[in-house]
Backbone as CSV, one residue per row, in Angstrom:
resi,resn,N_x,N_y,N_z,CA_x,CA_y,CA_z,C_x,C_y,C_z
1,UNK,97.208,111.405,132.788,96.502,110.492,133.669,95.375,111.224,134.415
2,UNK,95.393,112.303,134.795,94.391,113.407,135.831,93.477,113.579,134.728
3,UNK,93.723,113.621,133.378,92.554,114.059,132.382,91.675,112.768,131.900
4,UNK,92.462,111.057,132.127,91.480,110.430,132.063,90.511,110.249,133.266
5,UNK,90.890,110.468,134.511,90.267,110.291,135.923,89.213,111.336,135.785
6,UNK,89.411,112.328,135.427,88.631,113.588,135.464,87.080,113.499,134.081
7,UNK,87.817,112.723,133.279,86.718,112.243,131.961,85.879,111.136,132.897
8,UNK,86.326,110.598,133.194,86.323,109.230,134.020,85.101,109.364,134.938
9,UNK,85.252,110.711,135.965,84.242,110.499,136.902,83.587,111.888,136.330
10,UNK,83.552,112.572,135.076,82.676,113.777,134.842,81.343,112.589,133.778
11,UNK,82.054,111.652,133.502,80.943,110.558,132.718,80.280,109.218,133.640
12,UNK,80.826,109.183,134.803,79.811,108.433,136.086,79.239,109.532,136.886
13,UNK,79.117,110.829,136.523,78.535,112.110,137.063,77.336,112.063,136.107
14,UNK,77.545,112.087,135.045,77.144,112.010,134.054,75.200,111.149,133.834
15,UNK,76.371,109.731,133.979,75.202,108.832,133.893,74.089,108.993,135.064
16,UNK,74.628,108.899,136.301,73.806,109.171,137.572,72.981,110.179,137.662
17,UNK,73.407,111.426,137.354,72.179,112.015,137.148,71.263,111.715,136.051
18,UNK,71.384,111.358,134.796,70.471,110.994,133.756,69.630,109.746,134.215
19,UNK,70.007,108.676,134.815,69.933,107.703,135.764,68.329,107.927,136.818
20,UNK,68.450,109.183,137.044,67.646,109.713,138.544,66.805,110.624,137.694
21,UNK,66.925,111.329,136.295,65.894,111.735,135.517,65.070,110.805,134.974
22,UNK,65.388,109.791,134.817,64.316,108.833,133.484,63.210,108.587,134.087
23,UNK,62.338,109.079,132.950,61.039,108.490,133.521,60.444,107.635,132.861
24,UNK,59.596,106.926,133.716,58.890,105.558,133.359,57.699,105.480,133.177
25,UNK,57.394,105.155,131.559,56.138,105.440,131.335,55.283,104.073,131.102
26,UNK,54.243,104.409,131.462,53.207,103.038,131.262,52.652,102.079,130.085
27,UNK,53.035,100.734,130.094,52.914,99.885,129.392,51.946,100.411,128.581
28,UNK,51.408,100.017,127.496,49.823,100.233,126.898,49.107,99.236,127.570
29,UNK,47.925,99.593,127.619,46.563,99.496,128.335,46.457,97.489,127.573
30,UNK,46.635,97.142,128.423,45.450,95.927,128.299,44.327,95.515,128.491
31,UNK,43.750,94.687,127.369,42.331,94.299,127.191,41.727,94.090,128.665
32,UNK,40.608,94.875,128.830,40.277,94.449,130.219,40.591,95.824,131.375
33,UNK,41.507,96.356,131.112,41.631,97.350,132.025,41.089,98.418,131.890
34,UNK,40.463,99.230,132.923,39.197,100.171,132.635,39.793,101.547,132.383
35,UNK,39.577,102.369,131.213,39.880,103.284,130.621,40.256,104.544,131.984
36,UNK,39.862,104.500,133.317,40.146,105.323,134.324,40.878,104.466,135.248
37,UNK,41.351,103.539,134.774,42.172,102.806,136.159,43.957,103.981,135.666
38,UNK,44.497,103.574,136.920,45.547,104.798,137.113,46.513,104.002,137.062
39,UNK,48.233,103.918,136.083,49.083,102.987,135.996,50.699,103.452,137.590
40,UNK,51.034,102.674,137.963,51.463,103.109,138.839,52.883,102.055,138.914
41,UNK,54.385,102.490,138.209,55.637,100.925,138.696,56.945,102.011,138.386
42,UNK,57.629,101.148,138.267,59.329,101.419,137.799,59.873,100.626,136.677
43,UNK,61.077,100.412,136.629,61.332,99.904,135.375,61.439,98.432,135.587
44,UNK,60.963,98.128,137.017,60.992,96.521,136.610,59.076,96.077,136.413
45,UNK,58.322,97.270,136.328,57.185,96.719,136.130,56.305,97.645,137.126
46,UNK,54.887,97.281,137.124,53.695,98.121,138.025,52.377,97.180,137.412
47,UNK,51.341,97.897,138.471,50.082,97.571,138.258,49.433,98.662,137.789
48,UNK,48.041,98.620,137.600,47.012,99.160,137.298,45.925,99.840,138.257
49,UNK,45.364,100.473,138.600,44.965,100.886,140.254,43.685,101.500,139.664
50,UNK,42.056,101.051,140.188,41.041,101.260,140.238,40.322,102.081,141.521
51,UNK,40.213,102.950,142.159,39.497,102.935,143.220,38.706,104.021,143.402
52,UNK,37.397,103.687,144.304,36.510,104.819,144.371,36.091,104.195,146.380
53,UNK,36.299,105.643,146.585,35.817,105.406,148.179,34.470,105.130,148.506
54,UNK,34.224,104.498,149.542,32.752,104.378,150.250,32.991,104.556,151.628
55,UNK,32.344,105.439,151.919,32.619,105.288,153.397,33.969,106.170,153.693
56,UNK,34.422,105.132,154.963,35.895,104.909,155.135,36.605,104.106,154.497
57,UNK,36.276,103.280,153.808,36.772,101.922,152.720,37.237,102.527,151.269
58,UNK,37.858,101.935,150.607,38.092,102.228,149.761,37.953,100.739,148.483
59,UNK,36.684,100.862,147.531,36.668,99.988,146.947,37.662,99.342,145.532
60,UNK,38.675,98.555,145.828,39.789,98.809,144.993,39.890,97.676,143.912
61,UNK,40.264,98.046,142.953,40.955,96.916,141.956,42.299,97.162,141.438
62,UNK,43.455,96.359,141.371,44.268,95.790,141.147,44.768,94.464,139.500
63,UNK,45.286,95.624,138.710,45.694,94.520,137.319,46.766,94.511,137.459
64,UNK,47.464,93.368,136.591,48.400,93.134,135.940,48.558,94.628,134.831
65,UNK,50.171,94.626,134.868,50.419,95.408,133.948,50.572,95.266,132.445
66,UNK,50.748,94.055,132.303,50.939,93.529,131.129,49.657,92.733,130.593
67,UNK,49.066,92.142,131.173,48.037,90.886,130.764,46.510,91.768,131.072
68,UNK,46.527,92.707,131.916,45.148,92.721,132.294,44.238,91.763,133.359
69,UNK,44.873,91.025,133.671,44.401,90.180,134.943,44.010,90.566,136.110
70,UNK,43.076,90.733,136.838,42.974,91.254,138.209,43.832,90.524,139.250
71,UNK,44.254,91.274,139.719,45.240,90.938,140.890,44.864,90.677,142.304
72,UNK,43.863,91.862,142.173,43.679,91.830,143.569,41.912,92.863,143.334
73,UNK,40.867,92.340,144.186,39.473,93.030,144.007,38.799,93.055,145.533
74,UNK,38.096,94.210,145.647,37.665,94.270,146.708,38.029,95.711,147.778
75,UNK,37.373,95.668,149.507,37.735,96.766,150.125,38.669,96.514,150.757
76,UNK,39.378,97.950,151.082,40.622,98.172,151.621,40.327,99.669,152.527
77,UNK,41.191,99.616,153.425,40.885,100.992,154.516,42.340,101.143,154.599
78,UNK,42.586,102.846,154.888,43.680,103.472,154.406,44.345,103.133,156.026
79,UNK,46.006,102.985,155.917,46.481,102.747,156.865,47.867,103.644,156.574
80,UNK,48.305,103.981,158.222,50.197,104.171,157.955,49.859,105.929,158.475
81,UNK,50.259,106.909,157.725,50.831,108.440,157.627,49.545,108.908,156.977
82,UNK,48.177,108.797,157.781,47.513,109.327,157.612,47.369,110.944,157.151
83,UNK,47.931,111.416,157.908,47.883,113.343,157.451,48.757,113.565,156.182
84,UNK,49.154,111.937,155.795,50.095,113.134,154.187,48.711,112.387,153.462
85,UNK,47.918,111.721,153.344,46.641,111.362,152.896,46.095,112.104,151.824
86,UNK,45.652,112.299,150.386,45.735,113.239,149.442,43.654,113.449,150.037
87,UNK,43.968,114.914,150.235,42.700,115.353,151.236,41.398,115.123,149.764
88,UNK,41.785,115.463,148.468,41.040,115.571,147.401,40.601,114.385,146.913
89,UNK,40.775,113.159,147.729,40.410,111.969,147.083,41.218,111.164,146.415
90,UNK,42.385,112.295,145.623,43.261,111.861,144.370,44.443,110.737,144.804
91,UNK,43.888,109.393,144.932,45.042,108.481,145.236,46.611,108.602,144.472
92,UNK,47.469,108.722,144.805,48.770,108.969,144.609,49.307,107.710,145.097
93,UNK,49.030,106.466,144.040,49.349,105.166,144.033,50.959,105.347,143.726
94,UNK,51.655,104.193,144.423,52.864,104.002,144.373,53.573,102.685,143.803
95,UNK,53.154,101.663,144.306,52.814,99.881,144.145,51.914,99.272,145.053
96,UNK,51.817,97.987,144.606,51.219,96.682,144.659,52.122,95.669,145.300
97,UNK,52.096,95.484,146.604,53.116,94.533,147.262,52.483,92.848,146.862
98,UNK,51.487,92.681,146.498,50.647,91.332,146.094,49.504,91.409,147.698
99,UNK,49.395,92.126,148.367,48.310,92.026,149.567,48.024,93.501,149.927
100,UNK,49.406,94.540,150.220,48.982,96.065,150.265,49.080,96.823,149.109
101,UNK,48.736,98.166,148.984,48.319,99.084,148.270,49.410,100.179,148.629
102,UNK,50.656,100.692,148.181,51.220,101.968,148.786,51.569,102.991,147.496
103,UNK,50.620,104.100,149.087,50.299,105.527,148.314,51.315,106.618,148.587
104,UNK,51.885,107.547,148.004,52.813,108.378,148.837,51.994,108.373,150.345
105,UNK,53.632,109.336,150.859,53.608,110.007,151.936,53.427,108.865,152.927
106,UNK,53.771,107.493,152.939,53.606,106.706,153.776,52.692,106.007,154.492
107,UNK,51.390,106.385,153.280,50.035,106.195,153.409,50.047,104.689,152.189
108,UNK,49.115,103.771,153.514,48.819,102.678,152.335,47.460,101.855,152.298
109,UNK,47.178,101.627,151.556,45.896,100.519,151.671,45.944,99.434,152.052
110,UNK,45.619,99.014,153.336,45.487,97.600,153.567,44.016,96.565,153.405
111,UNK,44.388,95.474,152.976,43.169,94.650,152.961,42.276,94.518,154.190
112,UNK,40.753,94.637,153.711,39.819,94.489,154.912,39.521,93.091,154.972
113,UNK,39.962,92.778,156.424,39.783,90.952,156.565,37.997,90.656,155.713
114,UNK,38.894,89.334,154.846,37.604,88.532,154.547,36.907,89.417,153.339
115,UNK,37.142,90.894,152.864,36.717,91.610,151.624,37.182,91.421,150.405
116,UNK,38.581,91.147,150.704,39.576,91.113,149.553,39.411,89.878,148.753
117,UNK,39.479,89.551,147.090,39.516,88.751,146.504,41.076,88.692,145.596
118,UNK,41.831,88.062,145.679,42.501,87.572,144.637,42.582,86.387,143.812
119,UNK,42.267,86.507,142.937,41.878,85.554,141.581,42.780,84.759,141.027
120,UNK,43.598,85.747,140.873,45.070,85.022,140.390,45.422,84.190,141.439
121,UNK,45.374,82.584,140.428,46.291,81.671,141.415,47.804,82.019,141.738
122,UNK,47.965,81.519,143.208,49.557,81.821,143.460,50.339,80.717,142.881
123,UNK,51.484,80.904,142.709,52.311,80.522,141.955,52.754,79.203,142.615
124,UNK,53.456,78.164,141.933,53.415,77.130,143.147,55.073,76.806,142.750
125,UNK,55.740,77.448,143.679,57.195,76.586,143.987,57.838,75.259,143.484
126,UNK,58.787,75.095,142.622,59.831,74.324,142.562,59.877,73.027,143.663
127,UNK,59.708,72.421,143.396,60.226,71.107,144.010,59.224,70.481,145.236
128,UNK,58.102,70.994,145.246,56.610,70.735,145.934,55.656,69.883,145.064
């Protein structure tokens, strides 16, 4: 009985770490998405991440991962944990909440009132 318990939790040892290794690699590129946009999700999915700074702004685009659709277009100014901020420019995209932008270190892009475009219609609810 101690040797199945011991198989038992050396193979839920097992899985969990293999679990916390996998990595997740990016859909192929859809029609439409620009050969330097940066892919950024997990295994239930991600976007596509465009951006070049101006200024203090950051001019951003936002795809679909699958379709190529823009999600989201327009400026955004960096908000949150400024000093973990990648000093080289190099955005270290994380996700796409459908309105913010989050970059490590607790740094995120928020929309600049009235800049932002999203294209994609929202989805319209059940029973409305």
């Amino acid at each position: 009985m101690k040797k199945t318990y011991e198989n038992i939790l050396a193979l839920a040892l097992g899985l969990l770490l293999w679990g916390c290794n996998t990595q997740v690699t990016p859909p192929p590129r859809a029609v439409g998405i620009p050969m330097d946009a940066v892919w950024a999700g997990g295994t239930d999915g991600g976007a596509w991440f465009k951006s070049r700074q101006q200024g203090r702004l950051y001019y951003c685009q936002v795809f679909n991962d699958q379709t190529g659709d823009v999600w989201a277009e327009g400026f955004f100014k960096a908000a949150g944990n400024l000093e973990k901020m990648a000093k080289d420019n190099n955005l270290k995209y994380e996700w796409f909440d459908g309105k913010r932008i989050q970059l490590e270190g607790g740094v995120f892009l928020e929309p600049v009132q009235g800049r932002v475009e999203y294209p994609v219609p929202k989805m319209k609810s059940k029973g409305r």
